[in-house]
C-alpha positions as CSV (number, residue, x, y, z in Angstrom):
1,X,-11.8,-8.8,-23.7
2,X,-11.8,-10.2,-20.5
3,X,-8.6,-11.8,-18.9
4,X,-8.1,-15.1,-18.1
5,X,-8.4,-16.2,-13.8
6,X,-5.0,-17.6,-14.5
7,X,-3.5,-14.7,-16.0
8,X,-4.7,-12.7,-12.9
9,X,-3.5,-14.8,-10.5
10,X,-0.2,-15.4,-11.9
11,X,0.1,-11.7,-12.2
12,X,-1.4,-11.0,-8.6
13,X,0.9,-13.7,-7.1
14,X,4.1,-11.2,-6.8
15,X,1.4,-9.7,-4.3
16,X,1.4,-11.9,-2.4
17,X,5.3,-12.6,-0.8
18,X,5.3,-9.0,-1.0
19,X,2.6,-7.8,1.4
20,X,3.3,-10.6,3.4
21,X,6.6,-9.1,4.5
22,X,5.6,-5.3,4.3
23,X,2.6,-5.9,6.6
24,X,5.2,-6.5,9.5
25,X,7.2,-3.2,9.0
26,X,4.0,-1.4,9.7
27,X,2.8,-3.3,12.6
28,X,5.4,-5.0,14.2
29,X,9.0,-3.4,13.4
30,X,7.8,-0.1,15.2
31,X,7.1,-1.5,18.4
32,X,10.0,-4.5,18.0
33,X,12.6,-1.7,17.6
34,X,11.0,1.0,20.1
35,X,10.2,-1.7,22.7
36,X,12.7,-4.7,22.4
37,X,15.7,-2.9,20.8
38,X,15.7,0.3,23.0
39,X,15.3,2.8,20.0
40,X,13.2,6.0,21.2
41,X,9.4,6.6,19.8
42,X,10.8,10.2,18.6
43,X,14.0,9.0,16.9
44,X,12.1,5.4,15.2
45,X,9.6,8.2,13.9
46,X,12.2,10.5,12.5
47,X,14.2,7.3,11.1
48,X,11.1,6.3,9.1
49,X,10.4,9.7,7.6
50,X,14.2,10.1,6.9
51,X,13.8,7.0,4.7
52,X,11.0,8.2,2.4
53,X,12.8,11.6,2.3
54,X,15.2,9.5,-0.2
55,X,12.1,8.5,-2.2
56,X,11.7,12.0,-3.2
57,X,15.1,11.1,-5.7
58,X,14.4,7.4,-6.2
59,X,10.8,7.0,-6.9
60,X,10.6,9.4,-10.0
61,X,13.9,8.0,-11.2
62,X,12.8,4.6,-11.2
63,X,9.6,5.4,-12.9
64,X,11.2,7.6,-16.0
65,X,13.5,4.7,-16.6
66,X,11.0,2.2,-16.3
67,X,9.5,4.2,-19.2
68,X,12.1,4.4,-21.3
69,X,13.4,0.5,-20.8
70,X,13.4,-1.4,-23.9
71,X,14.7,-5.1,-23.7
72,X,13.7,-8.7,-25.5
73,X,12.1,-9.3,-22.2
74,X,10.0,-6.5,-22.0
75,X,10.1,-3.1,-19.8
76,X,8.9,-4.3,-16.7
77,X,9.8,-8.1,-16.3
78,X,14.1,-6.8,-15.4
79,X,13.1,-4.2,-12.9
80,X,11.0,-6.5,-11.4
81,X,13.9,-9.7,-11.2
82,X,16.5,-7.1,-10.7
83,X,14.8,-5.9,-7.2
84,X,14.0,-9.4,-6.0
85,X,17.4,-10.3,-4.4
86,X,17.2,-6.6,-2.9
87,X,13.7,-7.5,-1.3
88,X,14.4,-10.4,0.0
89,X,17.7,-8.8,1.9
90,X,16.5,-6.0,3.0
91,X,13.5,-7.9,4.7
92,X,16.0,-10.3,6.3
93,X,18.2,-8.3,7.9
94,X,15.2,-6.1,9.0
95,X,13.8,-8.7,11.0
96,X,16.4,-10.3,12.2
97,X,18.7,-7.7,13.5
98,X,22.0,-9.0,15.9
99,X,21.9,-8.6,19.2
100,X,23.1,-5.0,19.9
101,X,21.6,-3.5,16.7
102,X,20.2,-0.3,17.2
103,X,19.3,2.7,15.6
104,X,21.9,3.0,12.7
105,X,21.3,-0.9,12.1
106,X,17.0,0.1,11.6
107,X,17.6,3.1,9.4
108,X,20.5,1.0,6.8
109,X,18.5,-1.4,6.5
110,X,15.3,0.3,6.0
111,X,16.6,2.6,3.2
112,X,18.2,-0.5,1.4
113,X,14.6,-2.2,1.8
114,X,13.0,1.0,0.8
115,X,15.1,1.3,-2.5
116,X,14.3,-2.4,-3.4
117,X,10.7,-1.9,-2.4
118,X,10.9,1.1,-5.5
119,X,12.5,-1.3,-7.9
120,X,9.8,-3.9,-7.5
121,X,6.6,-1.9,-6.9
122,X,6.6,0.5,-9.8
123,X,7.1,-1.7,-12.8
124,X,4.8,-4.5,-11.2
125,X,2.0,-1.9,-10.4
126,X,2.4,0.2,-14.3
127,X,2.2,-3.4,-15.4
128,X,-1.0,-3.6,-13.8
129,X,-2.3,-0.6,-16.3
130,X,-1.0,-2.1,-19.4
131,X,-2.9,-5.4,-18.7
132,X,-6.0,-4.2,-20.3
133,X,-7.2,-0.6,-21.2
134,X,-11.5,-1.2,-20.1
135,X,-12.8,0.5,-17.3
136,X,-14.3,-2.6,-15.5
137,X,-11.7,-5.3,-16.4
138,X,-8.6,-2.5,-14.2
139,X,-11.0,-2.9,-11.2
140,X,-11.1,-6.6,-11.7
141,X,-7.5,-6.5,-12.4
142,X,-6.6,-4.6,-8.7
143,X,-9.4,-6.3,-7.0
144,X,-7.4,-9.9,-7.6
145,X,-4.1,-8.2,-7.3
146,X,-5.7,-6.9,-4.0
147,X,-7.1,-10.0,-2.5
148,X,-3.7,-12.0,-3.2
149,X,-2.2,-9.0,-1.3
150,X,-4.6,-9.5,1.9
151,X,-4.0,-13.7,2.0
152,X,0.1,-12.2,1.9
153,X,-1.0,-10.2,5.4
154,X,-3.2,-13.0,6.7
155,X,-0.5,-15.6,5.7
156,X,2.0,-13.0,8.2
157,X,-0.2,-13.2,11.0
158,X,-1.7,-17.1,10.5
159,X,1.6,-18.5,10.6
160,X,3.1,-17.0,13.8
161,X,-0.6,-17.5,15.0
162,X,-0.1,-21.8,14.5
163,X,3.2,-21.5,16.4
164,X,2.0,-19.4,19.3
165,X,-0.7,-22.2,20.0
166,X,0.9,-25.4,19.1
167,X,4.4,-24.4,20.5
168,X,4.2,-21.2,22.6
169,X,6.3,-19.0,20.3
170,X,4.4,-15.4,20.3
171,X,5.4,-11.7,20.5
172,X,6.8,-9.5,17.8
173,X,10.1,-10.7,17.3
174,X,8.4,-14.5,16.8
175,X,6.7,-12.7,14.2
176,X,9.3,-11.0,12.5
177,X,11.3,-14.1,12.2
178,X,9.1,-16.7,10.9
179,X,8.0,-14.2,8.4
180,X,11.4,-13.2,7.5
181,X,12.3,-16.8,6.9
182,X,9.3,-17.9,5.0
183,X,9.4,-14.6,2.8
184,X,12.7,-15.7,1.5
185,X,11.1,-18.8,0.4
186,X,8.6,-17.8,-1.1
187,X,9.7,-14.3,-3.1
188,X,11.5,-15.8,-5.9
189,X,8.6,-18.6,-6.4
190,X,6.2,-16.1,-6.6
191,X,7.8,-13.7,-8.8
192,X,9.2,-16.4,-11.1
193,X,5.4,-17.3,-12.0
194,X,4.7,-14.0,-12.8
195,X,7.6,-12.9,-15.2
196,X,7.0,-16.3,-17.0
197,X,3.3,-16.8,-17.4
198,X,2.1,-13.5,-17.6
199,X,2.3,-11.4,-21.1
200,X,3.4,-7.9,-21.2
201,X,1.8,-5.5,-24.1
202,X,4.2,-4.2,-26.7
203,X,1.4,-2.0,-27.4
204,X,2.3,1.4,-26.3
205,X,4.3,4.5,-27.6
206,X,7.7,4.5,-25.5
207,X,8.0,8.1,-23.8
208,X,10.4,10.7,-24.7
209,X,8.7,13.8,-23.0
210,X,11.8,15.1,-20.8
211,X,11.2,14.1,-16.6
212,X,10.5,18.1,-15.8
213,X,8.4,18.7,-19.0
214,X,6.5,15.0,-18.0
215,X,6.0,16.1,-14.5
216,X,4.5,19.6,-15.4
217,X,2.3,17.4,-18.0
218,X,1.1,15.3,-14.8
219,X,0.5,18.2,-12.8
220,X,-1.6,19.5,-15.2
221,X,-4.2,16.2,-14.7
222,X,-6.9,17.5,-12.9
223,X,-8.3,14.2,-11.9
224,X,-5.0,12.7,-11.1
225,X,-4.4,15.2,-8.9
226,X,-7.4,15.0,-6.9
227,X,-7.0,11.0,-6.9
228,X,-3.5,10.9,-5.4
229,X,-4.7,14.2,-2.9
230,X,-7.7,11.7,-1.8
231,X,-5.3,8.8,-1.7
232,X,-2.6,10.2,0.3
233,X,-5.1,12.0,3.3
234,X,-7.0,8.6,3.3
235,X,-3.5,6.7,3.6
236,X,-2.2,9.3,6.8
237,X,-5.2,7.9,8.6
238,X,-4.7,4.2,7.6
239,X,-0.8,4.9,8.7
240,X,-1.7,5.7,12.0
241,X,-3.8,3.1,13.4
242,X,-1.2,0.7,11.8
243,X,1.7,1.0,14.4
244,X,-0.4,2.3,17.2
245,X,-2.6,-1.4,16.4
246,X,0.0,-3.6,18.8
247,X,0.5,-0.4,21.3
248,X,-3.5,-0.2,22.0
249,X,-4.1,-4.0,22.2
250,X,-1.1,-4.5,24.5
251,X,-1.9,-1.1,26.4
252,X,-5.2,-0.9,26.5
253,X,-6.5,-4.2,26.5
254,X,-3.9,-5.9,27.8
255,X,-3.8,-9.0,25.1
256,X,-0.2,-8.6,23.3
257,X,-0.4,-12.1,22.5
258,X,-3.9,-12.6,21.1
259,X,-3.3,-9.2,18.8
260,X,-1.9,-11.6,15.9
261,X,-5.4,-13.4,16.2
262,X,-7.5,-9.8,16.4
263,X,-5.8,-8.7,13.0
264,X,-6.6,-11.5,11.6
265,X,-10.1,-10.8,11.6
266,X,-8.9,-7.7,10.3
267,X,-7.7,-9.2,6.9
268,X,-10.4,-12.0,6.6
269,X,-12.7,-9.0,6.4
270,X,-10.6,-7.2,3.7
271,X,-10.4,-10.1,1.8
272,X,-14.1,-10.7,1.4
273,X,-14.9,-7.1,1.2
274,X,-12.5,-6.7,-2.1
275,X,-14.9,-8.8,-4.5
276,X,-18.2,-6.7,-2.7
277,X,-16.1,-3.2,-3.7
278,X,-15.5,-4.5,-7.0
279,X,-19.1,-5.1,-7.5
280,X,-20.3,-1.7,-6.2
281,X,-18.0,-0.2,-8.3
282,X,-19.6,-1.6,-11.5
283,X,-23.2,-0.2,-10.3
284,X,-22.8,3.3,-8.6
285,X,-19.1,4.2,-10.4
286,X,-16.0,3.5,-8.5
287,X,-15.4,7.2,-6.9
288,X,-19.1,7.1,-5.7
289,X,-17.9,3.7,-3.8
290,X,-14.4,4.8,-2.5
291,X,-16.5,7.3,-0.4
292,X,-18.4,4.9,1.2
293,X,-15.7,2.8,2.3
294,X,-14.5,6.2,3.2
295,X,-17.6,6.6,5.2
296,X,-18.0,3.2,7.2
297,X,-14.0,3.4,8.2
298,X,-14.7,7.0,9.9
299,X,-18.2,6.1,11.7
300,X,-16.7,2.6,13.0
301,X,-13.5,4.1,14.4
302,X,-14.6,6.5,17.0
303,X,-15.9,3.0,18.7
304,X,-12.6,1.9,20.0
305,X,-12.6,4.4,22.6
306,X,-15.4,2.5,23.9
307,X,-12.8,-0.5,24.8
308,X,-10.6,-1.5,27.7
309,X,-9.1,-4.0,29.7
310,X,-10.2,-7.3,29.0
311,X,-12.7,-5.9,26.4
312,X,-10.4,-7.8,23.4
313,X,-13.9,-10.0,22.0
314,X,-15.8,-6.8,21.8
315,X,-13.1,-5.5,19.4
316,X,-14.1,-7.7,17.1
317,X,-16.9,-6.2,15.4
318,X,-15.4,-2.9,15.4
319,X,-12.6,-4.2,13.5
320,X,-14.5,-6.4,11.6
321,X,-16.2,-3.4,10.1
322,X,-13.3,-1.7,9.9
323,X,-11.1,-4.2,7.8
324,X,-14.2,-4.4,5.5
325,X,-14.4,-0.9,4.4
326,X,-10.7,-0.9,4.2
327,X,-11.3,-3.3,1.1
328,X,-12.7,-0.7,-0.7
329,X,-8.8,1.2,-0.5
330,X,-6.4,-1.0,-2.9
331,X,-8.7,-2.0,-5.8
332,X,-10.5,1.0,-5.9
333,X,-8.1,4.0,-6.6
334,X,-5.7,1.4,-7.8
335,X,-8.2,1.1,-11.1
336,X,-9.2,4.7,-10.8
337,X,-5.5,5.7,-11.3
338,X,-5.2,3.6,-14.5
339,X,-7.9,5.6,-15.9
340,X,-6.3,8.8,-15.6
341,X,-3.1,7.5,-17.0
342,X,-5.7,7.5,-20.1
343,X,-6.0,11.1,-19.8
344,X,-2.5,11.7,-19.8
345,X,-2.0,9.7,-22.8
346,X,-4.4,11.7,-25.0
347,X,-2.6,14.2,-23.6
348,X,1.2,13.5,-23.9
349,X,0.8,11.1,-26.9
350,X,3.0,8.4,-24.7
351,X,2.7,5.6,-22.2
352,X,4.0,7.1,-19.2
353,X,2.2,4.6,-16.7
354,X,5.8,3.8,-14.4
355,X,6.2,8.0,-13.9
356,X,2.7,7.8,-12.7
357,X,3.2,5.3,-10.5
358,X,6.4,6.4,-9.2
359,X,4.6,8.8,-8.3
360,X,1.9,7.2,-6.7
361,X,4.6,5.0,-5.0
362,X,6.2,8.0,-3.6
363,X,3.4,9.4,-2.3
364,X,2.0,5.9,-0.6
365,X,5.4,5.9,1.1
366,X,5.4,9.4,2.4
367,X,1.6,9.1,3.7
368,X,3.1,5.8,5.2
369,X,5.8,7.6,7.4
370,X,4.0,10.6,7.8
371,X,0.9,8.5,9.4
372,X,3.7,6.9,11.5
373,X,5.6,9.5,12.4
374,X,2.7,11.1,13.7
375,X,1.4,8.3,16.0
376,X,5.1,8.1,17.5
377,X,5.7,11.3,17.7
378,X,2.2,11.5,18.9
379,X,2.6,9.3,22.0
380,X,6.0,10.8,22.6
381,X,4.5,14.0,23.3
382,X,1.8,12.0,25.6
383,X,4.8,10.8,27.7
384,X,3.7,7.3,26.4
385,X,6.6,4.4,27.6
386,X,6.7,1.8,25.3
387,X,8.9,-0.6,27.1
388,X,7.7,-4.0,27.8
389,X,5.8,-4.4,31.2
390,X,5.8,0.1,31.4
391,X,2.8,1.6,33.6
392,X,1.5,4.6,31.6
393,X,-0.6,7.1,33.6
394,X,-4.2,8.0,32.7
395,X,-3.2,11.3,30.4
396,X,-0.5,8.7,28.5
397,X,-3.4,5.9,27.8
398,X,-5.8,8.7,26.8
399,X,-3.1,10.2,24.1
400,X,-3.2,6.6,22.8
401,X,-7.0,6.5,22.6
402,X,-7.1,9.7,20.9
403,X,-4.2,8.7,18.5
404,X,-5.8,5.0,17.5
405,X,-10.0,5.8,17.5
406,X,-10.6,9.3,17.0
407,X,-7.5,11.4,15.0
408,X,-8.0,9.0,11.8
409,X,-11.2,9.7,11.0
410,X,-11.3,13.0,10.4
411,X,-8.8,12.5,7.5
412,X,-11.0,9.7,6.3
413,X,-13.6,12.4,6.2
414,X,-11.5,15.1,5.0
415,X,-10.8,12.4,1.8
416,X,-14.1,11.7,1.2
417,X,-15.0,15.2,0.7
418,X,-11.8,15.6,-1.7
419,X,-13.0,12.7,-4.0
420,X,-16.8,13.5,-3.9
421,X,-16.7,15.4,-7.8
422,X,-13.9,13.2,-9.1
423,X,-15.3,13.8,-12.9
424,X,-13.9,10.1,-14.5
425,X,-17.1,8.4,-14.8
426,X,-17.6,5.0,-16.6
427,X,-19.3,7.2,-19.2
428,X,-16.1,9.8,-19.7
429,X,-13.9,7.1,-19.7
430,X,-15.1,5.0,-22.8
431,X,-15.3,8.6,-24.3
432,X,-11.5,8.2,-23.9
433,X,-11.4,5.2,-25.3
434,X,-12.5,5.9,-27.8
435,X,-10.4,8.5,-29.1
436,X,-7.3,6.7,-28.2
437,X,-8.2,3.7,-30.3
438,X,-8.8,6.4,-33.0
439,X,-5.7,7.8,-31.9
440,X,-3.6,4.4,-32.5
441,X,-5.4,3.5,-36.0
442,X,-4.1,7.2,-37.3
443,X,-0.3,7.3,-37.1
444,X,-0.5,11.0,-38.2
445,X,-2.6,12.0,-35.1
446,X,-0.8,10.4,-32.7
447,X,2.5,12.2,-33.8
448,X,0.7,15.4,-33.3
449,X,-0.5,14.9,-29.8
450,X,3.3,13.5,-29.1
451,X,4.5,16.9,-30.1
452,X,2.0,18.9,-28.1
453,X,2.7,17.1,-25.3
């Protein structure tokens, strides 16, 4: 049965507030606190992987709690109000830092954001899973989830955008604090409307599988394992054109203050691109059309090197095509990872969808840092100066060139090839189905795959 466009919206809206204020600590936060706050390139990148280090403890825990929470309320619905308040900290005081703060002040409030971030993101994402078990319906379930997420980013850059032209007010830190402000606003609104209008199943069998015995069970998932491999090589290459976005337009082009505008385009194009994904995914099988977004994203990139001074307009195609095949990357393996939660369930005999996606979260994160920590890293070794106004040599810009246009796409090539014989078709899927529906209408089987799981 299809959902209703209002429960999808209310549940995409936590989305929303969310990406809104994590699309800044990929862009700007980098170059605010390398650039305007004096931290080094080598120490911000060894700051951010530090953080995700801690994920290594906190993502799995969250997720085999979140599977074992029982309450009036639901299992999802208190981890999810619980990690609000956090959020909305943890984004404040991350993007508007005291005069003076420095290292120690980026990497506090990083980890406290980071643990929040955990709370919130697992829950809200198993959710996602639980909202309807069809193979089509999950991608149409990401896919809204997805395009609330990319209005989030465009509302981060629109907004700073107005007040640069109507009142002058531009550069990173102008950014980081209208954002931080209106986030704050915004959260608990969002989030409100989606603990209260959106139902969560009680249909699913609570796990009791031990966390080692669980995660030797996932391991075992032959297409979950390919998945997450594909997702976390595709999300290095994502992670480093994300910081080194600002450095190129600013060093290269020499247009810090119209970067806000070119990212824009960015997100316009992932926005319309989410619903065309969605729809490819229904006729060629959604694997088949995660590797051609895979494919279009590592032909278009290699074009940037093409650009320089004063060449911001002819950008735009580039990252036009760019941002559209970057669509196809949350609503696509987003649905494809619900599906093999299936798998594990005719496996285990339990709904273990949060340790899944703890450990999905984990992973996103990692990719994240190590994607950034090897741009930063990357320019440090380039003798790149980030500091406002610096005049980097001809071997320093090149470093950045290679770093932004060519590096990424040979891991967007490397994860196409990984997912090319991912064996969940829309075919073995409903074969899964079907057996777990025969599954729940036979008490006795069920309590025999529970004990050989």
């Amino acid at each position: 049965m299809k959902l209703k466009k209002s429960t999808l919206f209310y549940y995409s809206l936590t989305e929303l507030p969310v990406t809104m204020a994590l699309f800044p600590v990929m862009v700007f936060v980098p170059k605010f606190y390398t650039s305007e706050m004096g931290v080094p390139l080598a120490l911000a990148a060894n700051i951010i992987l530090i953080v995700r280090i801690f994920d290594v403890f906190t993502d799995p825990l969250a997720g085999y709690l979140g599977d074992r929470t029982t309450t009036r309320w639901g299992r999802r619905r208190p981890w999810i109000a619980a990690a609000t308040p956090i959020m909305m900290l943890g984004f404040y005081m991350l993007f508007l830092p005291p005069d003076g703060a420095g290292a120690s002040y980026m990497f506090g409030w990083m980890l406290f954001l980071s643990l929040g971030t955990t709370m919130m993101m697992i829950p809200y994402y198993a959710w996602a899973a639980e909202l309807s078990p069809d193979y089509h319906e999950r991608s149409r379930i990401t896919g809204w989830r997805s395009m609330l997420g990319v209005v989030g980013s465009l509302a981060a850059q629109l907004v700073p955008g107005a007040a640069l032209i109507f009142f002058g007010y531009g550069g990173s830190s102008a950014v980081l604090t209208i954002v931080g402000i209106a986030m704050v606003i915004i959260m608990p609104i969002c989030v409100f409307l989606t603990l209260t209008r959106v139902p969560e199943t009680r249909d699913f069998v609570s796990s009791v599988t031990p966390m080692i015995a669980g995660f030797k069970l996932m391991l075992s998932n032959g297409p979950f394992k390919r998945l997450i491999l594909t997702f976390m090589v595709g999300s290095i290459a994502l992670s480093i054109t994300t910081p080194l976005y600002l450095f190129f337009i600013t060093f290269v082009l020499h247009a810090e203050e119209m970067a806000i505008f070119m990212l824009t385009f960015f997100y316009l194009a992932n926005f319309i691109a989410v619903p065309f994904w969605v729809w490819l995914s229904r006729h060629i099988g959604k694997h088949k059309a995660y590797i051609g977004s895979f494919a279009i994203i590592a032909i278009a990139h290699p074009f940037y090197l093409l650009l320089g001074e004063g060449d911001f307009w002819w950008m735009l195609p580039i990252t036009v095509a760019t941002g559209f095949s970057a669509g196809g990357f949350a609503a696509l393996p987003n649905s494809m990872k619900a599906d093999v939660i299936d798998l594990d369930t005719l496996k285990s005999g339990e709904n273990r969808a949060a340790l899944f996606f703890s450990t999905w979260s984990f992973t996103a994160k990692m990719s994240g840092s190590i994607g950034g920590y090897i741009a930063l890293t990357g320019l440090a070794f380039f003798s790149f100066n980030a500091a406002p106004d610096a005049l980097n040599d001809p071997d320093a810009l090149f470093g950045l060139r290679f770093l932004f246009a060519l590096l990424p796409s040979a891991f967007f090539l490397l994860a196409g090839a990984i997912i090319w014989k991912y064996p969940i078709t829309e075919q073995r899927h409903a074969e899964m189905r079907a057996e777990l529906n025969q599954r729940s209408q036979s008490p006795e089987s069920l309590d025999s795959a529970a004990a050989e799981g």
